[in-house]
mmJSON file of the N, C-alpha and C atoms, coordinates in Angstrom:
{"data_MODEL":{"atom_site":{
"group_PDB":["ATOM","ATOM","ATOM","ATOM","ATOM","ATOM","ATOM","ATOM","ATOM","ATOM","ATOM","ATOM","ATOM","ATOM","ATOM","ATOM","ATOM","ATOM","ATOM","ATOM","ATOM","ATOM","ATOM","ATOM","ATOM","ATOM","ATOM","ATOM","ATOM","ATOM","ATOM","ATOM","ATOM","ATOM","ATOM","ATOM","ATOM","ATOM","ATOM","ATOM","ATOM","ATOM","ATOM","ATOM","ATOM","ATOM","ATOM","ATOM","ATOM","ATOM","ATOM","ATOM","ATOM","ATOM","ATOM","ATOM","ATOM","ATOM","ATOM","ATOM","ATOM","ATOM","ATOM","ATOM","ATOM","ATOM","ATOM","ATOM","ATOM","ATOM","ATOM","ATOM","ATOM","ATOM","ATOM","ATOM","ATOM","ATOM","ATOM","ATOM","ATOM","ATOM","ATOM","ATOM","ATOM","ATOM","ATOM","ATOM","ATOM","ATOM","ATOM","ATOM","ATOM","ATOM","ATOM","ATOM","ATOM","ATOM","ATOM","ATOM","ATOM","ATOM","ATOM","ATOM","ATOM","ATOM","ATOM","ATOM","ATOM","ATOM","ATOM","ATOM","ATOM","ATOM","ATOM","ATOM","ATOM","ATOM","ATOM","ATOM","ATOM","ATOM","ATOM","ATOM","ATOM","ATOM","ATOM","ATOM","ATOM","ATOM","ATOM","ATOM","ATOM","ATOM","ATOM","ATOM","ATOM","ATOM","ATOM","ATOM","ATOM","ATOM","ATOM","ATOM","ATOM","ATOM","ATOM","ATOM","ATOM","ATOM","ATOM","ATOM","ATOM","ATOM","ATOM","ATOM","ATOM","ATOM","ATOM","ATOM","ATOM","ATOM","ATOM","ATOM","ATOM","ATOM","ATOM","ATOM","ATOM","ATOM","ATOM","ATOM","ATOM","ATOM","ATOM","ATOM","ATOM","ATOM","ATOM","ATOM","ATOM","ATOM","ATOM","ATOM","ATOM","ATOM","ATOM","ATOM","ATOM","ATOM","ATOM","ATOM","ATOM","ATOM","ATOM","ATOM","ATOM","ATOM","ATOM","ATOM","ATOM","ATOM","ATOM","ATOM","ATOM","ATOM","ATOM","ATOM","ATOM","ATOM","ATOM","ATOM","ATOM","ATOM","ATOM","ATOM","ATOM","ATOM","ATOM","ATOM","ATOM","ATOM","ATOM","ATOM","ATOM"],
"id":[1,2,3,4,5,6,7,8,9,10,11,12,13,14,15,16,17,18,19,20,21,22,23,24,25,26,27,28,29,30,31,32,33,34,35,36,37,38,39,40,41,42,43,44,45,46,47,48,49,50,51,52,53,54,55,56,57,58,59,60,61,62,63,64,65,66,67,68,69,70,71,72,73,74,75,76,77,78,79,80,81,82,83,84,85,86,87,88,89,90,91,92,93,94,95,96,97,98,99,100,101,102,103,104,105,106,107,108,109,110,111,112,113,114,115,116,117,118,119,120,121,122,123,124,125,126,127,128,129,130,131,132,133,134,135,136,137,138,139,140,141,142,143,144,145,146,147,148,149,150,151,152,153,154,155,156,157,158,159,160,161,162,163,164,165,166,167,168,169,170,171,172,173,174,175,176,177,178,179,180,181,182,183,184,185,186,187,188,189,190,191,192,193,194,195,196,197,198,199,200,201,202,203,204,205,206,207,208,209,210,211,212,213,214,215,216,217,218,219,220,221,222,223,224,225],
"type_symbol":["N","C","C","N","C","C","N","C","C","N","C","C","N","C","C","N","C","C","N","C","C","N","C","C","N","C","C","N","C","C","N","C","C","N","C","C","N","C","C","N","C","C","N","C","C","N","C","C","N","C","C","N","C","C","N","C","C","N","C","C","N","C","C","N","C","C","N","C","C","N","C","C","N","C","C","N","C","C","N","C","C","N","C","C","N","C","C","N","C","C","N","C","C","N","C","C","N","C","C","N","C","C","N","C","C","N","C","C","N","C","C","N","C","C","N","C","C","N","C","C","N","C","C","N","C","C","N","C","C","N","C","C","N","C","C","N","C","C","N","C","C","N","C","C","N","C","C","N","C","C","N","C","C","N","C","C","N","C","C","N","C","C","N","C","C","N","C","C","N","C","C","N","C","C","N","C","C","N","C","C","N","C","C","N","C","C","N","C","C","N","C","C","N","C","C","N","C","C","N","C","C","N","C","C","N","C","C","N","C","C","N","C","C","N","C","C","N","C","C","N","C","C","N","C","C"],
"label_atom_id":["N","CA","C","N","CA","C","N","CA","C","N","CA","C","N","CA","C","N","CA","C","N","CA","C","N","CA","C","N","CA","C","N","CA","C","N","CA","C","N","CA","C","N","CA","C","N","CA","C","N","CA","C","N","CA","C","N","CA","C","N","CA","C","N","CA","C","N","CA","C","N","CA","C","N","CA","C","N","CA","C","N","CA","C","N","CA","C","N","CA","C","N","CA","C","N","CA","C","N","CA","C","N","CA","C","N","CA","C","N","CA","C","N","CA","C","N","CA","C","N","CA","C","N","CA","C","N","CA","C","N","CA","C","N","CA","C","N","CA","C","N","CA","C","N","CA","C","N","CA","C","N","CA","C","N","CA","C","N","CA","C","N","CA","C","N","CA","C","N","CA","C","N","CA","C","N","CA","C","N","CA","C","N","CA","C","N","CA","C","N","CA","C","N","CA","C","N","CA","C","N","CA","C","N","CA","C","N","CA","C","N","CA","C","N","CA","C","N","CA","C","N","CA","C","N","CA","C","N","CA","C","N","CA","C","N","CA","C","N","CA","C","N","CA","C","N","CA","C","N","CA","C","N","CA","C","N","CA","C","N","CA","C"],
"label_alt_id":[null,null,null,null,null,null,null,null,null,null,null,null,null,null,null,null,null,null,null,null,null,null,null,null,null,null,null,null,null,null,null,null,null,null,null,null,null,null,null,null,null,null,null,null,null,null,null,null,null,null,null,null,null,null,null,null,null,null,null,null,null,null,null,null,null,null,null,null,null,null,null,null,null,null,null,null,null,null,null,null,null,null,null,null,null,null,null,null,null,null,null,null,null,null,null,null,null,null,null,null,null,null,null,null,null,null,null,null,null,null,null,null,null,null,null,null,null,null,null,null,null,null,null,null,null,null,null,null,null,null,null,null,null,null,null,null,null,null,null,null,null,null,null,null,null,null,null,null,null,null,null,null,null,null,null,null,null,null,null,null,null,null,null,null,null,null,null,null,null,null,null,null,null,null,null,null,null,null,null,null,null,null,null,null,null,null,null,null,null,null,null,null,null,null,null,null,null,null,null,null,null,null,null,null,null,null,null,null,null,null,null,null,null,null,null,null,null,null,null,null,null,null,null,null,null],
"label_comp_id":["UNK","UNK","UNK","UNK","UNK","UNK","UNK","UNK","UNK","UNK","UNK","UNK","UNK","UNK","UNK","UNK","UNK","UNK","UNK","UNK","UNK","UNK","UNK","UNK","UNK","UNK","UNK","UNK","UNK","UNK","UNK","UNK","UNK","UNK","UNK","UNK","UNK","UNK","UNK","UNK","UNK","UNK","UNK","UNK","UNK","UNK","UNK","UNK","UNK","UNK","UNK","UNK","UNK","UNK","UNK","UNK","UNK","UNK","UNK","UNK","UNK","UNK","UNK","UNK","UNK","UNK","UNK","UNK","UNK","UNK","UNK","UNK","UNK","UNK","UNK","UNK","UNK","UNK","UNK","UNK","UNK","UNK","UNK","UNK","UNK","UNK","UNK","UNK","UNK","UNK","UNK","UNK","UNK","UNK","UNK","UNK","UNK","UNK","UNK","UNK","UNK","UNK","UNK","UNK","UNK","UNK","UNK","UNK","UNK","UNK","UNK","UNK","UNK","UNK","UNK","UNK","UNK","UNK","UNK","UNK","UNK","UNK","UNK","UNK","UNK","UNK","UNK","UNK","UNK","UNK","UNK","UNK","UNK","UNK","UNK","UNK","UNK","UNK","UNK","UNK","UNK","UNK","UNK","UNK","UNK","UNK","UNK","UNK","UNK","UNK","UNK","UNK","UNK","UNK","UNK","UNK","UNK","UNK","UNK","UNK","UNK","UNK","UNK","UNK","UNK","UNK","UNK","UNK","UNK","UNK","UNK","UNK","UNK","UNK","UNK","UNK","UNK","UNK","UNK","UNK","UNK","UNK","UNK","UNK","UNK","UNK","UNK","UNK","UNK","UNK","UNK","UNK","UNK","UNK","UNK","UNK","UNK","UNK","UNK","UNK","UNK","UNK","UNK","UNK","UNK","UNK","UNK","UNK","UNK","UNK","UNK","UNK","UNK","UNK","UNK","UNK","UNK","UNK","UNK","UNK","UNK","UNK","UNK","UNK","UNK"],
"label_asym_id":["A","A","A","A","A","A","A","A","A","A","A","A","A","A","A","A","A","A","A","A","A","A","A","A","A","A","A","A","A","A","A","A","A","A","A","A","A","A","A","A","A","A","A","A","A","A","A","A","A","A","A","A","A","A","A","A","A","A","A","A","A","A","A","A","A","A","A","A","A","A","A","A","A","A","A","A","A","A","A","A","A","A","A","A","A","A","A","A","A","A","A","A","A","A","A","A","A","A","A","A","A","A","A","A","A","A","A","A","A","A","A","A","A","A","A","A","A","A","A","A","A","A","A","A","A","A","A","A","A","A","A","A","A","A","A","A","A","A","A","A","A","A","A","A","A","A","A","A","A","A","A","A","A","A","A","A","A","A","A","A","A","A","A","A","A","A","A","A","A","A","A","A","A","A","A","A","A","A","A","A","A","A","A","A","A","A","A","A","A","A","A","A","A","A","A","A","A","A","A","A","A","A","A","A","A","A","A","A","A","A","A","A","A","A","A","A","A","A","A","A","A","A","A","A","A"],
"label_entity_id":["1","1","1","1","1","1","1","1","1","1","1","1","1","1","1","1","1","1","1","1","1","1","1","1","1","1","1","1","1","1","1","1","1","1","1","1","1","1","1","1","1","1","1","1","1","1","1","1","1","1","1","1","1","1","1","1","1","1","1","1","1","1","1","1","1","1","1","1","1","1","1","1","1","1","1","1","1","1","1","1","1","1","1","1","1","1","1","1","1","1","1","1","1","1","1","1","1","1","1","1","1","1","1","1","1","1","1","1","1","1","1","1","1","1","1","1","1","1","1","1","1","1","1","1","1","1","1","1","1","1","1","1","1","1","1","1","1","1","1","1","1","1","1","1","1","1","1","1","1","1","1","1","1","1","1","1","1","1","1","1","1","1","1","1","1","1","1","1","1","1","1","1","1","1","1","1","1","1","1","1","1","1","1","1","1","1","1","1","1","1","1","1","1","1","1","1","1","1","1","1","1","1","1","1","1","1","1","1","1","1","1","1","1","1","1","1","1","1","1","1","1","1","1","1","1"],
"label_seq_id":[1,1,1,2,2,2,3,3,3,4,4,4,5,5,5,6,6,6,7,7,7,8,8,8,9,9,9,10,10,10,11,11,11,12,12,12,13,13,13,14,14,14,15,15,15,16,16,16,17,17,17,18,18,18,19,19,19,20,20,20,21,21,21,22,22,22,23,23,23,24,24,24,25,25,25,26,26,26,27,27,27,28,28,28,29,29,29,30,30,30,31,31,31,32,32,32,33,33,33,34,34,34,35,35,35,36,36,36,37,37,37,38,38,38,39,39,39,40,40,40,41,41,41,42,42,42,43,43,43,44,44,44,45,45,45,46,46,46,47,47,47,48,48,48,49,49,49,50,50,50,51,51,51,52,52,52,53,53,53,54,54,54,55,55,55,56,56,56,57,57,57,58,58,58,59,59,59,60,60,60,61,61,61,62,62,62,63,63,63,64,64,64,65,65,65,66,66,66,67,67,67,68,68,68,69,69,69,70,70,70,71,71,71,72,72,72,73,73,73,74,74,74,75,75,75],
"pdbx_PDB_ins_code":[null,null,null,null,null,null,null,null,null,null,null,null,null,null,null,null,null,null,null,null,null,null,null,null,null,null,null,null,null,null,null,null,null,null,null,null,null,null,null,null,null,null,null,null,null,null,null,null,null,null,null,null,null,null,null,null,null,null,null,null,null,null,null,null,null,null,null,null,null,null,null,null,null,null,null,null,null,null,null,null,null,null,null,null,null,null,null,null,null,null,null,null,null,null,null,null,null,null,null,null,null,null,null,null,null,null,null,null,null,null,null,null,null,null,null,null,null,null,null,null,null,null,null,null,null,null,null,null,null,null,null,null,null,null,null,null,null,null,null,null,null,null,null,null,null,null,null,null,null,null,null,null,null,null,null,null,null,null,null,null,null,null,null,null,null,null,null,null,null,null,null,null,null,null,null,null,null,null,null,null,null,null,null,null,null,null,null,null,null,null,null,null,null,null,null,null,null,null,null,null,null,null,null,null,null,null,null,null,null,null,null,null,null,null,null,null,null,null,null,null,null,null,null,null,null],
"Cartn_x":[-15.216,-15.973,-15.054,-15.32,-14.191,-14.619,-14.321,-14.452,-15.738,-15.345,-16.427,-17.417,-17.973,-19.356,-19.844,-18.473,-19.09,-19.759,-19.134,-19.812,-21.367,-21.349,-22.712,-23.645,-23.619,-24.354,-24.718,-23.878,-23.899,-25.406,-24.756,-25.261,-26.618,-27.029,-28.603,-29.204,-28.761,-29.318,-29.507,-28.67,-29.117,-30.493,-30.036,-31.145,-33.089,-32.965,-33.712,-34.33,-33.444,-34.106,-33.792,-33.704,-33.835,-35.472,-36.259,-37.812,-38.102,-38.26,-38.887,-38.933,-38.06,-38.178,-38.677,-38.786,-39.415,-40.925,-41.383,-42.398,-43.055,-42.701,-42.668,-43.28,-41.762,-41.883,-43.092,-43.691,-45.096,-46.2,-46.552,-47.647,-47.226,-45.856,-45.699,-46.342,-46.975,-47.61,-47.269,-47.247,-46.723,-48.521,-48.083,-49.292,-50.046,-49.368,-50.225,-51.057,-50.114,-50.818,-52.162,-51.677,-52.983,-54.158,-54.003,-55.174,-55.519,-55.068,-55.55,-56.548,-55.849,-56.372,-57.648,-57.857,-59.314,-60.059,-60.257,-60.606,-61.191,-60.759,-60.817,-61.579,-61.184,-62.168,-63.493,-63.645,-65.242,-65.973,-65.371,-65.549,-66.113,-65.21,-65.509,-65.423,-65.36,-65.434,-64.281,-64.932,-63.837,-63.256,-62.773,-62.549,-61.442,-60.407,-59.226,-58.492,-58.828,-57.817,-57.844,-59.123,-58.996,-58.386,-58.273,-57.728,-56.591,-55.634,-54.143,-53.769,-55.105,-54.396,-54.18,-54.474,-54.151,-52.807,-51.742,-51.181,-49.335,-49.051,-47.912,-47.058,-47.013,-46.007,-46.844,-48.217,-48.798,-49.608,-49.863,-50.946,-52.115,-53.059,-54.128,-54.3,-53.214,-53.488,-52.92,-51.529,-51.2,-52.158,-52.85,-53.969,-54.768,-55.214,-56.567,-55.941,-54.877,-54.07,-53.737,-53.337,-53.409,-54.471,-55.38,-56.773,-56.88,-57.262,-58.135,-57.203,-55.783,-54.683,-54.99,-55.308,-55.312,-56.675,-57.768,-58.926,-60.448,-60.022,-60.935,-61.598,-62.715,-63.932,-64.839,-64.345,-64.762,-64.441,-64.609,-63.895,-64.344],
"Cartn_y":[-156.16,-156.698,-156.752,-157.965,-158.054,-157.174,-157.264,-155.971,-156.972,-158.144,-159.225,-158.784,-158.793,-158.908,-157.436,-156.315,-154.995,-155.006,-155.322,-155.507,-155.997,-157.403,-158.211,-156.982,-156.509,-155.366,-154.062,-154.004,-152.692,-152.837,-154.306,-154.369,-154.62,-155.143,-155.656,-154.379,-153.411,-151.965,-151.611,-151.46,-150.922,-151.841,-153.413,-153.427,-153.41,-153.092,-152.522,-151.159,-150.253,-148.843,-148.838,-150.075,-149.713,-150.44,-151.291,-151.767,-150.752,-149.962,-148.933,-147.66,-147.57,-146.682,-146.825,-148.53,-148.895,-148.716,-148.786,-149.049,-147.354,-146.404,-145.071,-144.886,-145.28,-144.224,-145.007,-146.106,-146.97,-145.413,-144.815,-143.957,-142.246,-142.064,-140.904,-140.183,-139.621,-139.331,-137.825,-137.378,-136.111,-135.226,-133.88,-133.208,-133.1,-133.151,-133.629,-135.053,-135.875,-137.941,-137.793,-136.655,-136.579,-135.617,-134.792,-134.067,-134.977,-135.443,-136.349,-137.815,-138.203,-139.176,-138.753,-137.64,-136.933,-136.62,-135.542,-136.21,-136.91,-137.848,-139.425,-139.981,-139.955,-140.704,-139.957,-138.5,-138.057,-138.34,-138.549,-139.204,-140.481,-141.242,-142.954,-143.669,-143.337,-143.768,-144.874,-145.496,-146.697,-147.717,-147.059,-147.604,-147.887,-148.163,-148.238,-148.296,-149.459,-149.536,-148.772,-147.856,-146.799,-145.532,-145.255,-144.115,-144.794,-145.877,-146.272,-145.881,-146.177,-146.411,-145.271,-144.216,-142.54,-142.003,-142.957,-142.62,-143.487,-143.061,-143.901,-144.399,-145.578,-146.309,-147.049,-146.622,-146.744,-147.74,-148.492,-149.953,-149.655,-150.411,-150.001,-150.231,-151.416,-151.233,-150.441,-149.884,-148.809,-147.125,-147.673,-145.96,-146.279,-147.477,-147.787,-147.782,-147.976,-148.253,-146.447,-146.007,-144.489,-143.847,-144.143,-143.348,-143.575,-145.056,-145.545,-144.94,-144.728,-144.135,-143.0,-142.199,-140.334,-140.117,-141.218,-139.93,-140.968,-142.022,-142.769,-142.306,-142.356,-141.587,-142.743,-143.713,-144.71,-145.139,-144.495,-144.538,-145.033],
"Cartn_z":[-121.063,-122.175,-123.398,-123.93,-125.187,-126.502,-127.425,-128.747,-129.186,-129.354,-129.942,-128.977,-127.636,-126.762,-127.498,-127.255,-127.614,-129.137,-129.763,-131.312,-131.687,-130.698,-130.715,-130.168,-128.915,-128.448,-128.831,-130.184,-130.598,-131.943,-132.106,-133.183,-133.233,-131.98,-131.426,-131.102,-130.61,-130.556,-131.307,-132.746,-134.289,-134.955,-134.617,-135.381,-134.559,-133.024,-133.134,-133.156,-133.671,-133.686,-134.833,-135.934,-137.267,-137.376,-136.706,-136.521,-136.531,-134.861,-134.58,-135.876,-136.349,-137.216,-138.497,-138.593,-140.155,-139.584,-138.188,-137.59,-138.255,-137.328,-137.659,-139.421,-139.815,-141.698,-142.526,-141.788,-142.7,-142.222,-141.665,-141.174,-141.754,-142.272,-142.971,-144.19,-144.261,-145.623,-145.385,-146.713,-147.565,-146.768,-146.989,-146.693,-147.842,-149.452,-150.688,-150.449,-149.837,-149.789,-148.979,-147.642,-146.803,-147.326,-147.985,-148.694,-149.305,-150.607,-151.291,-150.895,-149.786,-148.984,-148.453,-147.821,-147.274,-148.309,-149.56,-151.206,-151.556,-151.804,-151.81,-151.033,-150.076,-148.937,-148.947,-148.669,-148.978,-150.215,-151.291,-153.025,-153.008,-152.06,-152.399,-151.409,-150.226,-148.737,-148.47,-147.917,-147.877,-148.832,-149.719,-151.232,-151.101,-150.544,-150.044,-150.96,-152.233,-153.081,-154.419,-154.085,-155.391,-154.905,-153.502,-152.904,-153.57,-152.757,-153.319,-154.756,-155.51,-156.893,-157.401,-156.867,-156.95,-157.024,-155.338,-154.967,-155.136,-155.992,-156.182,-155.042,-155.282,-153.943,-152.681,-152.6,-151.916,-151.685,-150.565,-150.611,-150.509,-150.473,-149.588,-147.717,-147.686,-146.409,-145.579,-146.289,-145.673,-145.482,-146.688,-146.578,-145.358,-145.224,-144.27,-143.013,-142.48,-141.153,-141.017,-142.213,-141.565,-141.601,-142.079,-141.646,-140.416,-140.174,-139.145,-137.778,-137.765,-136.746,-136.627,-137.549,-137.826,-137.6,-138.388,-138.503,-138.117,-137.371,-136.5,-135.812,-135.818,-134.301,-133.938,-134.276,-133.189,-131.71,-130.469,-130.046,-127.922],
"occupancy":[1.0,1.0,1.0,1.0,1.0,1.0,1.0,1.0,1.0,1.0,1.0,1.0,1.0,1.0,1.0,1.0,1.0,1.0,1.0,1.0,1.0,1.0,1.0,1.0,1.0,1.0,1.0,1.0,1.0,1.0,1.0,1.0,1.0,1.0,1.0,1.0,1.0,1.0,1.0,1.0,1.0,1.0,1.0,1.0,1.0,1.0,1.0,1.0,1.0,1.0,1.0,1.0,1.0,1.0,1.0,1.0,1.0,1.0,1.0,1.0,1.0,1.0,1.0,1.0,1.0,1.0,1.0,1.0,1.0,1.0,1.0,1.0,1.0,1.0,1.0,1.0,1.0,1.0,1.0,1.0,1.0,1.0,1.0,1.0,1.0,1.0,1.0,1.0,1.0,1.0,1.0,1.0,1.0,1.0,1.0,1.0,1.0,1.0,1.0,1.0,1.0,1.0,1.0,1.0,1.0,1.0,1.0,1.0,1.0,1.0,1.0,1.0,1.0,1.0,1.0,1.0,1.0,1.0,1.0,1.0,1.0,1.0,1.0,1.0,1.0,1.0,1.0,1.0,1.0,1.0,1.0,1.0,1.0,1.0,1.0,1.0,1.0,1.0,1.0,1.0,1.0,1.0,1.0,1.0,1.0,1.0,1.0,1.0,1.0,1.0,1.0,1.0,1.0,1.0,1.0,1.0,1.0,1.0,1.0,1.0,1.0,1.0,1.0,1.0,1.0,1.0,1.0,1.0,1.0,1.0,1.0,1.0,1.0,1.0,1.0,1.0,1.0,1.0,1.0,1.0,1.0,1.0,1.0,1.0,1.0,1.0,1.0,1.0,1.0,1.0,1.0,1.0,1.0,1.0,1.0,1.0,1.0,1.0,1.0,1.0,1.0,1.0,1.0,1.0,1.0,1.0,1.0,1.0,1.0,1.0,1.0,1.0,1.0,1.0,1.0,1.0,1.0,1.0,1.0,1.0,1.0,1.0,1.0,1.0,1.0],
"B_iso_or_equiv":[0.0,0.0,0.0,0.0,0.0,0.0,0.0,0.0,0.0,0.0,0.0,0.0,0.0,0.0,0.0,0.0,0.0,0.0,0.0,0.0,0.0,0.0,0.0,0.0,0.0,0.0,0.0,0.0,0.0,0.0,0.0,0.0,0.0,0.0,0.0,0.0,0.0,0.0,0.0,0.0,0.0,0.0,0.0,0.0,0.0,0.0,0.0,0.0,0.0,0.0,0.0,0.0,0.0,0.0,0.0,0.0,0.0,0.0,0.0,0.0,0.0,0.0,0.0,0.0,0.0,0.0,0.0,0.0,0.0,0.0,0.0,0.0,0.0,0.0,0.0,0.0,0.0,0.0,0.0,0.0,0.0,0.0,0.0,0.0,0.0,0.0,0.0,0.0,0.0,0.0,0.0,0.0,0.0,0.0,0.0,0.0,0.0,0.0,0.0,0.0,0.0,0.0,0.0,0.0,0.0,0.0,0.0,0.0,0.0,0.0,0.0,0.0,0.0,0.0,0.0,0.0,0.0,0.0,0.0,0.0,0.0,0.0,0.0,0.0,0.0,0.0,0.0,0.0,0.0,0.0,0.0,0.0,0.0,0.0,0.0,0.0,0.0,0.0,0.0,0.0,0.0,0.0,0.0,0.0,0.0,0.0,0.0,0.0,0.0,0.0,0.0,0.0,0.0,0.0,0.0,0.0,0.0,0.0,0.0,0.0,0.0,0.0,0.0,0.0,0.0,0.0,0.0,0.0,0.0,0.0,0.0,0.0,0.0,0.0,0.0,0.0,0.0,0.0,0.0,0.0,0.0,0.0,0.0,0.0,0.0,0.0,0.0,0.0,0.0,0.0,0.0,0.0,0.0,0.0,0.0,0.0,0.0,0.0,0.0,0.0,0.0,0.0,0.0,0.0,0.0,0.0,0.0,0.0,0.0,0.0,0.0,0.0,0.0,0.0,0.0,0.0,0.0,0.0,0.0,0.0,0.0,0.0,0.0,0.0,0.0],
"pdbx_formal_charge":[null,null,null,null,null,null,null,null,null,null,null,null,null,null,null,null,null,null,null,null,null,null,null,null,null,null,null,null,null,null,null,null,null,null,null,null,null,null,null,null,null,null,null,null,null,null,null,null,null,null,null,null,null,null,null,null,null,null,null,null,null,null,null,null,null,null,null,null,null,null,null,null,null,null,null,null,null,null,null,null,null,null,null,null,null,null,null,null,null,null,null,null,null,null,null,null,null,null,null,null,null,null,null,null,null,null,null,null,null,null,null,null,null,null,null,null,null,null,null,null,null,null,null,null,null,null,null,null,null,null,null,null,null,null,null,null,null,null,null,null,null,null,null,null,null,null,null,null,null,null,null,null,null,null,null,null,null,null,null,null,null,null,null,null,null,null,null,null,null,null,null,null,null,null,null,null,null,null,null,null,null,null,null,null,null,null,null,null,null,null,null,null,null,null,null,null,null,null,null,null,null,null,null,null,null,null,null,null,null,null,null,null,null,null,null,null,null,null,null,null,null,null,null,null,null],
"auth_seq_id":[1,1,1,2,2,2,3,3,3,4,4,4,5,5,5,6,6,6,7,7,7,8,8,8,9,9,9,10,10,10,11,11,11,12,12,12,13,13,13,14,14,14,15,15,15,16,16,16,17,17,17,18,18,18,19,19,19,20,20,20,21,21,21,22,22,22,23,23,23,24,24,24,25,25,25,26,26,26,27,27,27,28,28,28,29,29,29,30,30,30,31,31,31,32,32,32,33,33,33,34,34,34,35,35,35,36,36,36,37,37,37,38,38,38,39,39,39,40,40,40,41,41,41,42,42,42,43,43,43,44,44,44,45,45,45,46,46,46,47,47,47,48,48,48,49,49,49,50,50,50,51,51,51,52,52,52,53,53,53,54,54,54,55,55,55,56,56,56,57,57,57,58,58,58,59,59,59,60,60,60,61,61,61,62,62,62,63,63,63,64,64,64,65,65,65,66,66,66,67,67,67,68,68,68,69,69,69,70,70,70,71,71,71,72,72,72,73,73,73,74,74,74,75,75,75],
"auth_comp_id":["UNK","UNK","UNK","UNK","UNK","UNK","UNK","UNK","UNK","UNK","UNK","UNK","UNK","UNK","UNK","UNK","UNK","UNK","UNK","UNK","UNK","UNK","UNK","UNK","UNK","UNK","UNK","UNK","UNK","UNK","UNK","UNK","UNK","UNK","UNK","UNK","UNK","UNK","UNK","UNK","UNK","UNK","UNK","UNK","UNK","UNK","UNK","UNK","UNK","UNK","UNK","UNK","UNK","UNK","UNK","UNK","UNK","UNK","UNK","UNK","UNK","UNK","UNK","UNK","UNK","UNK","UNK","UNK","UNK","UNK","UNK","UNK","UNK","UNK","UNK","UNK","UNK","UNK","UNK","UNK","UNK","UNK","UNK","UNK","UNK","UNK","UNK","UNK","UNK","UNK","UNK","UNK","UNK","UNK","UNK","UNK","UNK","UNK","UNK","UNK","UNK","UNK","UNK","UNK","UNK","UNK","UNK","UNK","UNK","UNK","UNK","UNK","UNK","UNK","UNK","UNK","UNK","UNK","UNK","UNK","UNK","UNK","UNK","UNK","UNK","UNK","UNK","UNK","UNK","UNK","UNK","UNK","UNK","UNK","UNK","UNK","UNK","UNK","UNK","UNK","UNK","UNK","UNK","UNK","UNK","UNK","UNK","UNK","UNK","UNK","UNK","UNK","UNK","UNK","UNK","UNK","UNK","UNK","UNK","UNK","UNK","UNK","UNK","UNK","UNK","UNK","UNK","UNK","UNK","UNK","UNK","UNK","UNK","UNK","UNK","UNK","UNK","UNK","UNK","UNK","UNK","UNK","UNK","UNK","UNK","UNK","UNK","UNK","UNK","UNK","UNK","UNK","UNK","UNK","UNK","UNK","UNK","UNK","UNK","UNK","UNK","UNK","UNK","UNK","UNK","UNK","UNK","UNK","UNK","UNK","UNK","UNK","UNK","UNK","UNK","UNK","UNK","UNK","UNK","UNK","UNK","UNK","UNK","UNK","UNK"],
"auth_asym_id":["A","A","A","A","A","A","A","A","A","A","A","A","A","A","A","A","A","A","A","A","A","A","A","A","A","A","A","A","A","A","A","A","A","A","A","A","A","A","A","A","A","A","A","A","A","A","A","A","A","A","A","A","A","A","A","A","A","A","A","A","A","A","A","A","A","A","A","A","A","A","A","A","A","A","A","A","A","A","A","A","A","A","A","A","A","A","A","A","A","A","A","A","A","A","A","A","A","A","A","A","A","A","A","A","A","A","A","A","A","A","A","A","A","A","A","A","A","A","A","A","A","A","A","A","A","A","A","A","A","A","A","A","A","A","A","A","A","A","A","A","A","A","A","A","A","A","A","A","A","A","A","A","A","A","A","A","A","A","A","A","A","A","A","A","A","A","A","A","A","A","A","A","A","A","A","A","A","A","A","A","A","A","A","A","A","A","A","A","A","A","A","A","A","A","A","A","A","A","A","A","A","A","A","A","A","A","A","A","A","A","A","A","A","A","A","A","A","A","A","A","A","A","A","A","A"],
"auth_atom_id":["N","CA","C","N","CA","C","N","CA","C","N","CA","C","N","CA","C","N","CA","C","N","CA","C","N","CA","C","N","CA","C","N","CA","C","N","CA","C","N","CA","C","N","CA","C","N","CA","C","N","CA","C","N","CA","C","N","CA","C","N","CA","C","N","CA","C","N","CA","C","N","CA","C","N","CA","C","N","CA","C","N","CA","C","N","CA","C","N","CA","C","N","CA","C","N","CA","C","N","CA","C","N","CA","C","N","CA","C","N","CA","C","N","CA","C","N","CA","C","N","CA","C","N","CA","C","N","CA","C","N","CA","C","N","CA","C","N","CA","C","N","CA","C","N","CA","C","N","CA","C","N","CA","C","N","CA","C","N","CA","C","N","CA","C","N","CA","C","N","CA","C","N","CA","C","N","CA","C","N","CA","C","N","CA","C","N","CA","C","N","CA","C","N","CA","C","N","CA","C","N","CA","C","N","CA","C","N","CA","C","N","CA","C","N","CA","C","N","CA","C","N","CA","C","N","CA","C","N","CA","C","N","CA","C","N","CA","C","N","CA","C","N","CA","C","N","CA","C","N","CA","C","N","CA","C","N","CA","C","N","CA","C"],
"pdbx_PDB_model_num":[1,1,1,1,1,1,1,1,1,1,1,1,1,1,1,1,1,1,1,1,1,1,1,1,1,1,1,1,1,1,1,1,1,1,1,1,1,1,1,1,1,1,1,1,1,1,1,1,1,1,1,1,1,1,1,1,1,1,1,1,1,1,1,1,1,1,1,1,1,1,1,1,1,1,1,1,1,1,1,1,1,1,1,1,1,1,1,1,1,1,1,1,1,1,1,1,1,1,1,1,1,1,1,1,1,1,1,1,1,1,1,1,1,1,1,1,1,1,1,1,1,1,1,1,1,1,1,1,1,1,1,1,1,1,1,1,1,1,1,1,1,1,1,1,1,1,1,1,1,1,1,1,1,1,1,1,1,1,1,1,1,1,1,1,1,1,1,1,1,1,1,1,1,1,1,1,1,1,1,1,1,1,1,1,1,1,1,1,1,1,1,1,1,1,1,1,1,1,1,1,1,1,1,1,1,1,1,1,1,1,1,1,1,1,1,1,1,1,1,1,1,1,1,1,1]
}}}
């Protein structure tokens, strides 16, 4: 294999376990973000974007995609 094939291949592996991992760090929250988030949510239910506006950096759809992942009982 030439340095060029090895390079192309190296480089298609990085960029996907750099997805997977952007995939991952969207669902991370601080154990302060997740108290707060539970808080919140018993306060104002599915208020999504007043939980966010609490939480610096934060969307709402990222709050609602980690609830509904973490603390869903629909099931």
């Amino acid at each position: 294999m030439s340095d060029l094939e090895m390079s192309s291949s190296d480089d298609a592996s990085v960029d996907s376990s750099k997805d997977n991992s952007s995939q991952e760090s969207e669902l991370q929250f601080s154990y302060d973000e997740e108290t707060l988030i539970i808080r919140m949510f018993n306060l104002v239910g599915e208020r999504w974007s007043l939980i966010a506006g609490r939480i610096p950096g934060r969307t709402a759809e990222e709050i609602e995609k980690y609830w509904n992942t973490r603390y869903s009982t629909s099931q």
